[in-house]
C-alpha positions as CSV (number, residue, x, y, z in Angstrom):
1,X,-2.4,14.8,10.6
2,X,0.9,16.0,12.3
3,X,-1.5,16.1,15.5
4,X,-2.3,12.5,14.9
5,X,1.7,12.0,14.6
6,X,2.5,13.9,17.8
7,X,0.2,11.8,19.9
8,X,1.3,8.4,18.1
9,X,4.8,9.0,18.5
10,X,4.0,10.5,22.5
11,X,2.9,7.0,23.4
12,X,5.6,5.1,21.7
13,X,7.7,7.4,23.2
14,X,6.4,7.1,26.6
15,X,6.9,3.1,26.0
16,X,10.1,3.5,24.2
17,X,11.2,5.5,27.0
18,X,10.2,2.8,29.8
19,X,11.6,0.2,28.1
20,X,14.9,1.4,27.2
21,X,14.9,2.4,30.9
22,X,15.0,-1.5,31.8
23,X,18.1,-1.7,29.3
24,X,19.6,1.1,30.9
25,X,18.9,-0.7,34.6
26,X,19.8,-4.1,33.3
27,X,23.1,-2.5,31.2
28,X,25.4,-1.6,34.5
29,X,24.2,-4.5,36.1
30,X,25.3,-7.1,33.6
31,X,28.5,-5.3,32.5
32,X,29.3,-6.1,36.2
33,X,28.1,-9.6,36.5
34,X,29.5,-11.1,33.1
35,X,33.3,-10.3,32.5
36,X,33.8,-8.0,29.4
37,X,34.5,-11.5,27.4
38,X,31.2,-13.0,28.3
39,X,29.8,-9.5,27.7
40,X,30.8,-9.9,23.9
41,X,29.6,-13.7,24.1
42,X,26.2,-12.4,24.7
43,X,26.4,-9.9,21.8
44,X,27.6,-12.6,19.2
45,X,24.9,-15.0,20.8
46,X,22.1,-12.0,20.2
47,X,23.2,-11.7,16.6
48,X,22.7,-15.3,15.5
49,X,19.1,-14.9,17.6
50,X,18.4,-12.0,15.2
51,X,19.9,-13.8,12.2
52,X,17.7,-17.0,12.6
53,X,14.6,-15.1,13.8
54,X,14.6,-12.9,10.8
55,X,14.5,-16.7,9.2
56,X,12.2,-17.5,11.3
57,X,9.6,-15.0,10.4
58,X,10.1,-15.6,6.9
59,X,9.1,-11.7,6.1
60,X,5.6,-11.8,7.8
61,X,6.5,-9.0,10.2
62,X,6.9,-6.3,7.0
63,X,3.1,-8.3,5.6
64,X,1.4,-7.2,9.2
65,X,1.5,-3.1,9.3
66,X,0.8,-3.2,5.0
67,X,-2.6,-5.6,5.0
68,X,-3.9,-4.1,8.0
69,X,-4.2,-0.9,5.9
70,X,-6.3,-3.0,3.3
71,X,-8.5,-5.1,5.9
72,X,-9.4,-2.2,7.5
73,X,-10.3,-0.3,4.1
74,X,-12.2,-3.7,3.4
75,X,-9.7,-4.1,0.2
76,X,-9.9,-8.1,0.9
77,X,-12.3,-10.3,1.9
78,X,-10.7,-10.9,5.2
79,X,-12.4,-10.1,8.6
80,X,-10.6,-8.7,10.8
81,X,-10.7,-11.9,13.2
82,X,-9.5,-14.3,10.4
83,X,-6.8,-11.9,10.0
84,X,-5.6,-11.9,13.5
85,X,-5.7,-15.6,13.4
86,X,-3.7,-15.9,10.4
87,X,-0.6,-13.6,11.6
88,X,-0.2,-15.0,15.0
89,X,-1.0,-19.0,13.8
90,X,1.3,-17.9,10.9
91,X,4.1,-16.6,12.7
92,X,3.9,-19.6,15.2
93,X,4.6,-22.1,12.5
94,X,6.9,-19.9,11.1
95,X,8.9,-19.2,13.7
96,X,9.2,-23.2,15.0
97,X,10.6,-23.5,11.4
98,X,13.4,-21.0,12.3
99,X,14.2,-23.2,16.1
100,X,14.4,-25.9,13.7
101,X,16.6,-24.7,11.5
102,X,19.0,-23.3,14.5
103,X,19.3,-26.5,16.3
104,X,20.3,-28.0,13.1
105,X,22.9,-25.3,12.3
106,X,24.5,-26.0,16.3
107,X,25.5,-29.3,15.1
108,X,26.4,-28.1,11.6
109,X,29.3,-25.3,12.8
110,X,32.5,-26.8,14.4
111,X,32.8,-24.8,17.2
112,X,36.5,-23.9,16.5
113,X,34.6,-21.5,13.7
114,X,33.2,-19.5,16.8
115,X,36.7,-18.7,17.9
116,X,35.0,-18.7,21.8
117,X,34.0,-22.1,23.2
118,X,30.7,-20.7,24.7
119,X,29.3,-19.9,22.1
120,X,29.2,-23.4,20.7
121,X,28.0,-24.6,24.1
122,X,24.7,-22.2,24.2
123,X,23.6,-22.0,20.9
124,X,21.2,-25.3,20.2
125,X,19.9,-24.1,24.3
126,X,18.9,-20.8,22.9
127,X,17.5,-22.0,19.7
128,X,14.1,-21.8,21.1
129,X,13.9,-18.5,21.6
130,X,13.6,-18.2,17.7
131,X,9.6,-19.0,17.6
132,X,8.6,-17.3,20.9
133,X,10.2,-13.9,19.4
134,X,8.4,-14.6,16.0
135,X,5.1,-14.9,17.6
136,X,6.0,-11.9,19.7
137,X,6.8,-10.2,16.5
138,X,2.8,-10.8,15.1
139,X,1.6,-9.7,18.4
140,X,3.9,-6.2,18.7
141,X,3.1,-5.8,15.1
142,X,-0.5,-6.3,15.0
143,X,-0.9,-3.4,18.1
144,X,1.3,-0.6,16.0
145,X,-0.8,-1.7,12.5
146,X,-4.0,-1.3,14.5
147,X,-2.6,2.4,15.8
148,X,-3.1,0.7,19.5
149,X,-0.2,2.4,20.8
150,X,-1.5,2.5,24.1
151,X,-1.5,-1.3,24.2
152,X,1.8,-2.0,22.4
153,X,3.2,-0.3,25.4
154,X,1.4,-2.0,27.8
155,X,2.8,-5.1,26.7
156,X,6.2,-4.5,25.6
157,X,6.8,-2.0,29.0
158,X,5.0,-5.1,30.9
159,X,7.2,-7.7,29.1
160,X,11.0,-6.2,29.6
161,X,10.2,-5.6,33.0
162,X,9.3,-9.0,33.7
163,X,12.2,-10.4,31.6
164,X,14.4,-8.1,33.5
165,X,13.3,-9.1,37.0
166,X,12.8,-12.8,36.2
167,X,16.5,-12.8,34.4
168,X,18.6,-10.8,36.2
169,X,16.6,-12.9,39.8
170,X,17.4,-16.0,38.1
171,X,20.9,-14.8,38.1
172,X,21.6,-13.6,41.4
173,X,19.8,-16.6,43.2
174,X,20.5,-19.2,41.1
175,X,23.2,-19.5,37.6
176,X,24.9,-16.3,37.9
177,X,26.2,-16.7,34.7
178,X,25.2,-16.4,31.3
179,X,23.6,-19.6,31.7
180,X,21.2,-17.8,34.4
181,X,20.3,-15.1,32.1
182,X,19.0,-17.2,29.4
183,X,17.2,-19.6,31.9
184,X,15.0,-16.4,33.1
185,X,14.6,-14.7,29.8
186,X,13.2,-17.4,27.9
187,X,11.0,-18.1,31.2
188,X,9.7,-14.8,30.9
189,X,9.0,-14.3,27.4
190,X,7.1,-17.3,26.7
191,X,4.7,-16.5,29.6
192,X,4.3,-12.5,28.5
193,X,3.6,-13.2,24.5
194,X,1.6,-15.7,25.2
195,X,-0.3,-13.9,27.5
196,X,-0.7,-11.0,24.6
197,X,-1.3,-13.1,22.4
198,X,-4.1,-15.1,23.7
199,X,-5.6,-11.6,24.3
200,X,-5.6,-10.7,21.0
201,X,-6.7,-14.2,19.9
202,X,-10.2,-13.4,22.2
203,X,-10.5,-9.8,21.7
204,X,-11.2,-10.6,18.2
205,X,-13.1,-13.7,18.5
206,X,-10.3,-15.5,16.6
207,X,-10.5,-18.9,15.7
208,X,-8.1,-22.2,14.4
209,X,-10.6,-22.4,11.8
210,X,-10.8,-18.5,10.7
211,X,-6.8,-19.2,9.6
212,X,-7.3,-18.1,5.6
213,X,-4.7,-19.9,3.9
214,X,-4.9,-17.5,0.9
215,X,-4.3,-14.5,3.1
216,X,-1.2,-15.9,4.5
217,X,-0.3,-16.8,0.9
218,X,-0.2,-13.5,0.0
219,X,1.6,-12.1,3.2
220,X,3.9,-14.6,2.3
221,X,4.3,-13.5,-1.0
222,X,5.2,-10.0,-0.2
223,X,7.1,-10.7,2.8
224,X,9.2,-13.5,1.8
225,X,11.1,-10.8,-0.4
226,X,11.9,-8.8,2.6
227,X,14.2,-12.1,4.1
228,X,17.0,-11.2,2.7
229,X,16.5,-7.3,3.3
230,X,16.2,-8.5,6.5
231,X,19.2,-10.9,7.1
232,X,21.3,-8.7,5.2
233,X,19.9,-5.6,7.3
234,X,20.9,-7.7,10.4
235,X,24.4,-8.3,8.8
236,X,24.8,-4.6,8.3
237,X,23.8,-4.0,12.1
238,X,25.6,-6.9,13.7
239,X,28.2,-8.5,11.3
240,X,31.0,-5.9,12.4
241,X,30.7,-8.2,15.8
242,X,32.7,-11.2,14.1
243,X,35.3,-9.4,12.7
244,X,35.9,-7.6,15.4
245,X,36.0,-11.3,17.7
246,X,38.2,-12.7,14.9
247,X,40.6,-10.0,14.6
248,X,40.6,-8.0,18.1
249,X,39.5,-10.7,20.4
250,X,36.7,-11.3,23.2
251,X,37.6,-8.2,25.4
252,X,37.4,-5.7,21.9
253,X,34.3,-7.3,21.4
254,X,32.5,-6.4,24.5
255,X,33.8,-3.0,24.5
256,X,32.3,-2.3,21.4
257,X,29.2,-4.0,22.2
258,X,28.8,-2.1,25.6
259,X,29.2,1.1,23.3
260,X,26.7,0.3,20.7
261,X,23.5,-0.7,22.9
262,X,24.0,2.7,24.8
263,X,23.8,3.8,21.3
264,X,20.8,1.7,20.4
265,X,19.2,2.8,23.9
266,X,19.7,6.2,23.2
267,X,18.5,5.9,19.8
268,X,15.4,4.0,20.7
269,X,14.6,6.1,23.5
270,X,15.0,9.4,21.5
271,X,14.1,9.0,17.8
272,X,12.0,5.1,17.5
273,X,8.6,6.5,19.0
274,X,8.6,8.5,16.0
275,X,9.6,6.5,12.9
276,X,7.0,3.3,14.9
277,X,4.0,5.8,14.3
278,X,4.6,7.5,10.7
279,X,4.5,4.3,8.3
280,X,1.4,3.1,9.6
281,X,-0.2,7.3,9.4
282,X,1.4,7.6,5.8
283,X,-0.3,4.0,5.1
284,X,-3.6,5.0,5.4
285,X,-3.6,8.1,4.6
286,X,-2.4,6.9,1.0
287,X,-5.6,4.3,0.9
288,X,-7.9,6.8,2.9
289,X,-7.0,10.6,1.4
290,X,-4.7,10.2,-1.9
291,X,-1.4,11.4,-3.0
292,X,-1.3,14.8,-2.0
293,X,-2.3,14.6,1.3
294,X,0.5,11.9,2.0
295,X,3.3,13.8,0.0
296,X,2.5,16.9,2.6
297,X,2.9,14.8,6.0
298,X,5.7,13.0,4.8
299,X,7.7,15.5,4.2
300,X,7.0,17.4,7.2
301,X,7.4,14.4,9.3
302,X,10.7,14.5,7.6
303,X,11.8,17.4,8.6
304,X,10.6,16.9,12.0
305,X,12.7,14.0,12.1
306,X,15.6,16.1,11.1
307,X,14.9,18.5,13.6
308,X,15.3,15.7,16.0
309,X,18.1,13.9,14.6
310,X,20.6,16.5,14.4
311,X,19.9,17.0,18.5
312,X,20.0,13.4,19.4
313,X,23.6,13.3,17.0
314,X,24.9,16.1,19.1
315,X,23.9,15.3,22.3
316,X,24.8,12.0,22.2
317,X,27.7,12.5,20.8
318,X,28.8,15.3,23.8
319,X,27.8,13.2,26.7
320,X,28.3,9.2,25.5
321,X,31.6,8.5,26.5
322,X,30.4,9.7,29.8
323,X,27.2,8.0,30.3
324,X,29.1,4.9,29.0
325,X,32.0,4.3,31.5
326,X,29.3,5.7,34.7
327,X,26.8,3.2,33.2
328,X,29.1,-0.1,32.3
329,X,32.3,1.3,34.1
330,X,35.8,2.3,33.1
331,X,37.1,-1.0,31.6
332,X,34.6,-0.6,28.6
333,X,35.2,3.4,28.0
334,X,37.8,2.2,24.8
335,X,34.6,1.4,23.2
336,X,32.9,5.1,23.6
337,X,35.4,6.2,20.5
338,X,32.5,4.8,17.9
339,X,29.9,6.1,19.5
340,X,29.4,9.4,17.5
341,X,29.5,7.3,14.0
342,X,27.0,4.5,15.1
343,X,24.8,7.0,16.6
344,X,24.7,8.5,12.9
345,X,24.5,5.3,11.2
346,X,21.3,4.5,13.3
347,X,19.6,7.4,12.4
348,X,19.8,7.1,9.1
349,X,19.0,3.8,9.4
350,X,15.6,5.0,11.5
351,X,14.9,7.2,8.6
352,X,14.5,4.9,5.9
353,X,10.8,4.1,6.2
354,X,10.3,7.8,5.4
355,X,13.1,7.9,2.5
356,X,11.8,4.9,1.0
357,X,7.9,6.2,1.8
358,X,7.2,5.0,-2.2
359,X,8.4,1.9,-2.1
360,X,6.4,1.0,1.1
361,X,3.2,2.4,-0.4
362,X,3.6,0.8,-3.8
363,X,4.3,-2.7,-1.8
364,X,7.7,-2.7,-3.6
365,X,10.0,-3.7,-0.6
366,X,11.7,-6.4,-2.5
367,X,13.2,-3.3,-4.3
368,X,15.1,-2.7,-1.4
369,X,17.0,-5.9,-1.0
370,X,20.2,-5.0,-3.1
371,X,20.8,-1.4,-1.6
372,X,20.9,-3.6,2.0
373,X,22.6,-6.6,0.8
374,X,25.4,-4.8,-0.8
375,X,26.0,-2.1,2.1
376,X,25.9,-5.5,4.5
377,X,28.8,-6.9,2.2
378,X,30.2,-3.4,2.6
379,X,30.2,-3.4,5.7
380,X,31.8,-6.5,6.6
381,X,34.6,-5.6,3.6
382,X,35.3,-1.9,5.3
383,X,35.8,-3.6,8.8
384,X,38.1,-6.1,7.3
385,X,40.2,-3.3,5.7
386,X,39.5,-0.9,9.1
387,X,39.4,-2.7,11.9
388,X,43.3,-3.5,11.7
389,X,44.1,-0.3,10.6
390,X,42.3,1.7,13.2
391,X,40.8,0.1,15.6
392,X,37.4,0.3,17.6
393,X,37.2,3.2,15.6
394,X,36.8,1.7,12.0
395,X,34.0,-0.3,13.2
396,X,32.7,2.7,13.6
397,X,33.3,4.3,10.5
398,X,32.4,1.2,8.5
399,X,29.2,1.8,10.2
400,X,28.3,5.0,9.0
401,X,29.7,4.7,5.6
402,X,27.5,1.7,5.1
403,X,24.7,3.4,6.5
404,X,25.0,6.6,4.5
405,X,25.1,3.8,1.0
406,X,21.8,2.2,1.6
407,X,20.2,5.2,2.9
408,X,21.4,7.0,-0.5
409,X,20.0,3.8,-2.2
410,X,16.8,3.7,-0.7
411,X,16.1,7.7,-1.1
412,X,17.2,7.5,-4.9
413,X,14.2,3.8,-5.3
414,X,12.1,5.9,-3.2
415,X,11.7,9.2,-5.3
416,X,10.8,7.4,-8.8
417,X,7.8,6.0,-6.8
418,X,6.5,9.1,-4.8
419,X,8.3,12.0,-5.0
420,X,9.2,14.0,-2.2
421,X,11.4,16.9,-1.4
422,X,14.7,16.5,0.5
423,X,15.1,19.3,3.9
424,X,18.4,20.4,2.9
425,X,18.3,23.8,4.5
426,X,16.4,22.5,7.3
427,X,19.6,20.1,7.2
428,X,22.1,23.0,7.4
429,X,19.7,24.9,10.2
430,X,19.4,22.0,12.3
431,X,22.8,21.0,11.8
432,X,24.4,24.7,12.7
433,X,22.7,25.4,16.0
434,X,23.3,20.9,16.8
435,X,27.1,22.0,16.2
436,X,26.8,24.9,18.4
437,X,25.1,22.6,21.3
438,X,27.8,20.2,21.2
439,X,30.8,22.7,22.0
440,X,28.9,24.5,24.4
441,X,28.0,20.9,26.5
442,X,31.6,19.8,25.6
443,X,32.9,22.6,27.7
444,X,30.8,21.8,30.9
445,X,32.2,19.4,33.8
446,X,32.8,19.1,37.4
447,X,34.3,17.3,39.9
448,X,31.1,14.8,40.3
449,X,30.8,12.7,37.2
450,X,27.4,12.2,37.7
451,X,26.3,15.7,38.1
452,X,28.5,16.4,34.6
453,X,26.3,14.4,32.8
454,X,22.8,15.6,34.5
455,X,24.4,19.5,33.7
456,X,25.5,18.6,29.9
457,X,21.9,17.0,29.2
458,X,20.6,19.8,30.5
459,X,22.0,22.5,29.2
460,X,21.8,20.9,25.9
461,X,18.9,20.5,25.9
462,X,17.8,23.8,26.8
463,X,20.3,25.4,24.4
464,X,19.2,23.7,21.2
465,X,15.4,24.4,22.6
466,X,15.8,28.1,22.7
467,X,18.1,28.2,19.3
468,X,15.8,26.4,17.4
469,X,12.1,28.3,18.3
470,X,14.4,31.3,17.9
471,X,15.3,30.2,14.1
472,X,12.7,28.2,13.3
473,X,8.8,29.2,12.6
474,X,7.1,25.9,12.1
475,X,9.1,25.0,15.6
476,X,7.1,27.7,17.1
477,X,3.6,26.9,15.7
478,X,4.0,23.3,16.9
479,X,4.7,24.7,20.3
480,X,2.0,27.4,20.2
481,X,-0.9,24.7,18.8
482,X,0.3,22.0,21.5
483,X,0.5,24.1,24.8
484,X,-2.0,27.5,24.4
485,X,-4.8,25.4,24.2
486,X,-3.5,23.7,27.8
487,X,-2.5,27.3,29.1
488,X,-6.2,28.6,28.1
489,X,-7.3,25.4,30.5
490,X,-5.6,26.7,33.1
């Protein structure tokens, strides 16, 4: 099964990789185009998206990767075409609810509440992107349920390049300002999902008639739940941003901004290949081999992801500061300073799915809501207290501390369910030789920024390589059992 794992989360990660690579090509080149104040606009204007998208898909997202598991294992009378039908008509209406409900909300807020007079301007325009991204959730979501990894790629490397290219062309040709990169995203990403999802509509013989209004019932049922996990997890990730305009200003804002998505690239790149493929391989494995079976890969894709973790926390941590002023340039490097606590926040946040493996098995996601509502008031009550007191930095810190409470929460839900054991040596192993690899590329630079960087990834990465087949044994039996059989080949 760890097999299974290794190729699922190589193809996400190939994908991952490619896209975050767009992010990283569009990153310099809109911290150059947009001032650092309309840099932080666009962060407080991708927030609400989030905020009234999660709205907007009233839960059905969480409904897709669960019932797949069931339709497949013919545990409802649902074929798989009146399935399709039902999560992408579903999610359409859905999602026109959420547009609906945005454009009201623009005339609702006084823009004076916005404290930037921008904002108030753009947000009915970009209330439509609130049902293209909900259908583009059913399509994304309906590839990783089905284990089509190869295809989720296809179309999610295909559609941020052609966002990219179309935004960043409508830009430099035509609205160079933020106006110009909304213009060309929505352009883009109504003609890539629909192209998806007419695809999948015809791949499975789909059909307006084959909607099954029970189905969707009971997707609705379990997802609807998961809205305020959801809006609340979206609080915890983004609501730091409005404290931050209210009590820093603009400029704060898009310094911290600029600091976390080179986290959240990073991250994505690094460490979401792997937690995309394990839910869906720890689903089915629970409907197709039992209990113990599941219990066993779970916990070594644990402490796999530990493994990983404590690298990407290190390494990130060595070389971010650096990769952020050569990537957005030196007017945002006050942000780099929160870059070593988001980073951790994130992966904890990444490894929830596998904390809370029980509570996703047993369809109990609801039970989730008050860890992530309560760390999302946390949150936004930490940065109140920190953000005056220390900065940048105590966004940062209210990051991690919130992060560190729901994951606690979730763990502690999780265990009463399906018990698994907790890696705490591997925690102390990993964490050792991760400590080690972060003075050692600490202490490398040059006169060439850019060849500083390439040498501290590099000898970081070897140098937590070597330490850990040298301390590890399972380490070494994944390496032996993925490259001797391709050496034998030879």
């Amino acid at each position: 099964m760890l097999k299974r794992l290794a190729m699922q989360s190589s193809h996400y990660a190939i994908g991952s990789a490619l896209v975050t690579l767009a992010s990283v090509i569009s990153f310099p080149v809109l911290t150059r185009l947009l001032t650092v104040q309309e840099y932080g606009t666009l962060s407080l204007l991708a927030s609400l998206l989030l905020l009234f998208t999660g709205l907007g898909k009233l839960g059905m997202q969480h409904s897709i990767v669960r019932f797949q598991a069931e339709v497949r294992a013919r545990k409802r009378d649902v074929a798989e075409a009146e399935y399709v039908a039902t999560v992408l008509m579903g999610l359409a209406m859905t999602g026109f609810l959420g547009s609906v409900a945005m454009a009201i909300a623009s005339f609702m807020f006084p823009p004076r509440w916005w404290n930037n007079s921008q904002i108030a301007v753009l947000l009915l325009p970009v209330s439509a992107f609130i049902m293209v991204r909900a259908l583009d959730s059913g399509v994304s979501n309906l590839f990783r349920a089905q284990q089509r990894s190869v295809a989720f790629n296809v179309y999610a490397v295909a559609k941020k390049y052609v966002v990219l290219a179309t935004a960043l062309g409508v830009m430099f040709f035509l609205f160079p300002r933020l106006e110009g990169f909304y213009i060309g995203t929505f352009a883009a990403e109504v003609a890539t999902t629909l192209i998806a999802a007419a695809y999948l509509w015809r791949a499975h013989h789909a059909s307006i008639r084959g909607f099954s209004t029970p189905l969707f019932k009971a997707m609705l049922i379990f997802g609807v739940p998961m809205i305020a996990f959801e809006i609340s997890g979206i609080v915890l990730n983004l609501g730091d941003r409005y404290v931050i305009q209210a009590l820093l200003g603009s400029d704060a804002l898009g310094q911290y901004s600029a600091a976390y998505n080179l986290c959240e690239y990073l991250q994505t790149m690094l460490m979401a290949s792997l937690v995309q493929a394990i839910s869906p391989i720890y689903l089915r494995m629970w409907e197709d081999e039992g209990a113990a079976a599941t219990r066993v890969f779970v916990e070594r894709a644990l402490r796999f992801y530990v493994m990983a973790g404590a690298a990407v926390l290190a390494g990130v941590s060595a070389v971010g500061a650096d990769a952020l002023v050569l990537l957005a340039s030196e007017k945002y490097r006050a942000g780099a300073v929160v870059i070593p606590y988001v980073v951790a926040g994130m992966l904890l946040s990444g490894a929830i799915p596998i904390f809370a493996a029980g509570i996703y098995i047993h369809k109990q996601n609801h039970l989730m809501i008050p860890c992530v509502l309560a760390s999302a008031v946390l949150n936004i009550a930490l940065n109140i207290w920190l953000v005056p007191i220390m900065g940048l930095r105590g966004a940062g810190v209210a990051t991690l501390v919130s992060y560190v409470f729901v994951a606690t929460c979730c763990w502690l839900l999780g265990l009463k369910r399906f018990s698994i054991s907790f890696p705490w040596l591997e925690i102390l192993k990993f964490g050792l030789i991760a400590f080690v690899m972060y003075w050692i590329v600490t202490q490398v630079s040059t006169v060439n920024p850019v060849l500083t960087l390439i040498f501290k990834m590099v000898m970081g990465t070897l140098t937590y390589s070597l330490a850990v087949l040298a301390c590890d044994a399972e380490a070494r039996k994944l390496v032996k059992k993925a490259w001797l059989p391709r050496l034998g080949r030879l």
